[in-house]
N, C-alpha and C positions, 0 to 999 in steps of 0.2 A: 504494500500500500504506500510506495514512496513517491510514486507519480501521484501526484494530485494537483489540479487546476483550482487557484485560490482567487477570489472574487472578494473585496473589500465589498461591505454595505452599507457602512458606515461608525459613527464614532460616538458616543455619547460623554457628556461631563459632567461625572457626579460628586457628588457633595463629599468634603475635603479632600479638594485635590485630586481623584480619585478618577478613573477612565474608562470607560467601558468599550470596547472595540469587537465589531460582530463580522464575522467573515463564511463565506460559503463556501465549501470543500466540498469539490467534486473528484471522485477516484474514477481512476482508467476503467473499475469493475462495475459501475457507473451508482454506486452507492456516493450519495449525499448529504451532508453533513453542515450543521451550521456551528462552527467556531464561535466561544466567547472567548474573549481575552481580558481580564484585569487586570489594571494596572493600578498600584500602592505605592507611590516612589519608586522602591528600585524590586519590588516583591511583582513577580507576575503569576495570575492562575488562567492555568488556560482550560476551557471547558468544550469538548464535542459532543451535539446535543442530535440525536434521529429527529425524524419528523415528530414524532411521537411526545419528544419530552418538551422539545420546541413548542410544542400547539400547551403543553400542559404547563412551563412555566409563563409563556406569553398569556395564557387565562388567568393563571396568577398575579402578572403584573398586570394587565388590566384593571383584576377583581380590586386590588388594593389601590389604584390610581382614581377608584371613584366613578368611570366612565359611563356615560350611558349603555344600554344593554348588558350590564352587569349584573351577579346575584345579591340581593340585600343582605 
């Protein structure tokens, strides 16, 4: 799995100083992947999420962002 096609999607700035960076990883096997990357100063965590966990922390951050169509 060392070929893989990386697609930035962009960058968020979160509170103290803190970064969040989301990228999309496409493998040769044609399995799909979306990269989070944190960044702490100089501490990084990088995280590979399937469609699957993707769709379930995106509900998450939704739920807790207060948005319309969310569960009370």
């Amino acid at each position: 799995m060392d070929n893989a096609e990386i697609t930035e999607l962009g960058e968020v700035a979160l509170p103290f100083r803190r970064v969040a960076t989301l990228r999309e990883v496409r493998y040769e096997s044609g399995l799909r992947m979306l990269r989070l990357v944190l960044r702490e100063g100089r501490r990084i965590t990088q995280i590979d999420l399937d469609t699957t966990s993707a769709a379930a922390l995106g509900a998450k951050l939704v739920e807790h962002a207060g948005l319309p169509g969310t569960q009370d």
